[in-house]
N, C-alpha and C positions, 0 to 999 in steps of 0.2 A: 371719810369714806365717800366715793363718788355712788352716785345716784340713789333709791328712795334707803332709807336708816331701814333697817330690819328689826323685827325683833331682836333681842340680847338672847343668845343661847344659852347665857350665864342665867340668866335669870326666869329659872324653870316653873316658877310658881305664878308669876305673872304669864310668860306663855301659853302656861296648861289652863288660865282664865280665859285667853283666848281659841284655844284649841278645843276646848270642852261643849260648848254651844254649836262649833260647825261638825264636829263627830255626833254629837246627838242628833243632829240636822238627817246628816247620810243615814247615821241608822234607823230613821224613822222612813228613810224615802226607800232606803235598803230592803226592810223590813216589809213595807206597800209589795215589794215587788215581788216578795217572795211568797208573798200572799195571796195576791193574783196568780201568779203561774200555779201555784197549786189549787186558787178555785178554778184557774184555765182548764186542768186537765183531771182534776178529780170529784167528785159532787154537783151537786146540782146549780151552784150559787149563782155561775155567769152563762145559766138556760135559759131561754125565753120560759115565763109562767104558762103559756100555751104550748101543747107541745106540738101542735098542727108548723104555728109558724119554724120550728126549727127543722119537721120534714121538709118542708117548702124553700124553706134556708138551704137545703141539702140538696135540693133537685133542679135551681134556678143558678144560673152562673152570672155574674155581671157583666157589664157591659163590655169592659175592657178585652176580655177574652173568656172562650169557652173552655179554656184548662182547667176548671176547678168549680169552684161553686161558693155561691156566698158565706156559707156554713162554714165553710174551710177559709176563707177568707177569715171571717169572722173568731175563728179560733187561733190563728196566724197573728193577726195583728193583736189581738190581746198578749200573747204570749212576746209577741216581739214589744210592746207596751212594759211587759215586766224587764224584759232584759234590760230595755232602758235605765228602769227605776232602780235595777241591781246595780247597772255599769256605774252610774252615779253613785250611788249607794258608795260601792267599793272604793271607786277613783276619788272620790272627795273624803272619805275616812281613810283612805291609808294617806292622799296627801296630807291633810291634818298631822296624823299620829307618827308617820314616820319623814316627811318634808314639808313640816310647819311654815320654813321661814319660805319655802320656795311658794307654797299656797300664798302665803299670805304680803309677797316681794310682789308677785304679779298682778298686776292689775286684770290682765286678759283671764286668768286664769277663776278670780274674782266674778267677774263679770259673767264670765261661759258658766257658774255657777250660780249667780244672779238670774240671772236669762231661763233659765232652767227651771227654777223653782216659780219664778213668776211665768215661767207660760204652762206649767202643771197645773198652778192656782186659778188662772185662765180657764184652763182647759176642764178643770175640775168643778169649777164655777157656770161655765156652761151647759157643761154632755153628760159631769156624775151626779152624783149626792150628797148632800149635808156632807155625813161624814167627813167621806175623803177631801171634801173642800177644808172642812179644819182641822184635818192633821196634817196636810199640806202646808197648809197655813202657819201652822206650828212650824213644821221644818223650817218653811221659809222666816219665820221673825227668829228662830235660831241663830240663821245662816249671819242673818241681817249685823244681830247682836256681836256675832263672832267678829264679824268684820270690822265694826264698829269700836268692841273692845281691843282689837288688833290696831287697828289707827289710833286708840287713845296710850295704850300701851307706846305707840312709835311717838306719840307727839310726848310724854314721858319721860323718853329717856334721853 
């Protein structure tokens, strides 16, 4: 066979070893985001604990332009934040589950998924909390794992 060996299609049980770890990955980043858009727009969870600063959020527009106001900014980008974490979410579990060998043939495909979790973990590590920094965290040594038992799996067979 010309260029990298793939997984063996035949061999569903060693596969689904590698598949198992990056679908738990997405559904834990899946899950983040589903979580978020619904503290984005119901409950108190992503309010400032003053409620002075979120009228003042409401009545002060940024710098960039006077179309809106930081409040609305500020609920914008949270919500486009979960989209994110769904699109991932979704796009890395169904490539898993339903195009295993093409996830895991590609290197770019690997890596745009690498990249991703290590700049949440960044990201998460900086501007959130605890938490979300180690279930992030999680994801990403998931991902790690997948990939890892996917390259031992090819060097295998």
């Amino acid at each position: 066979m010309n260029g990298p060996r793939a997984l063996d299609p035949q061999n569903k049980e060693s596969n689904l070893a590698a598949k198992v770890p990056v679908v738990l990955s997405a559904s834990i980043i899946f899950t983040l985001g589903v979580v978020h858009l619904v503290y984005t727009f119901w409950g108190p969870k992503l309010t400032p604990r003053d409620p002075a600063l979120q009228i003042s959020m409401s009545q002060i527009a940024p710098v960039i332009t006077k179309e809106t106001t930081m409040w609305r900014c500020w609920v914008g980008f949270n919500a486009s934040h979960s989209m994110g974490l769904i699109l991932f979410g979704l796009v890395f579990g169904f490539l898993a589950l339903a195009h295993g060998q093409l996830l895991f043939q590609s290197p770019f495909l690997l890596v745009v998924g690498l990249a991703m979790l290590g700049g949440f973990v960044v990201l998460a590590r900086l501007y959130f909390f605890s938490v979300s920094l180690t279930v992030i965290s999680i994801s990403l040594a998931c991902y790690v794992a997948s990939i890892a038992l996917s390259r031992a799996l090819i060097m295998r067979s």
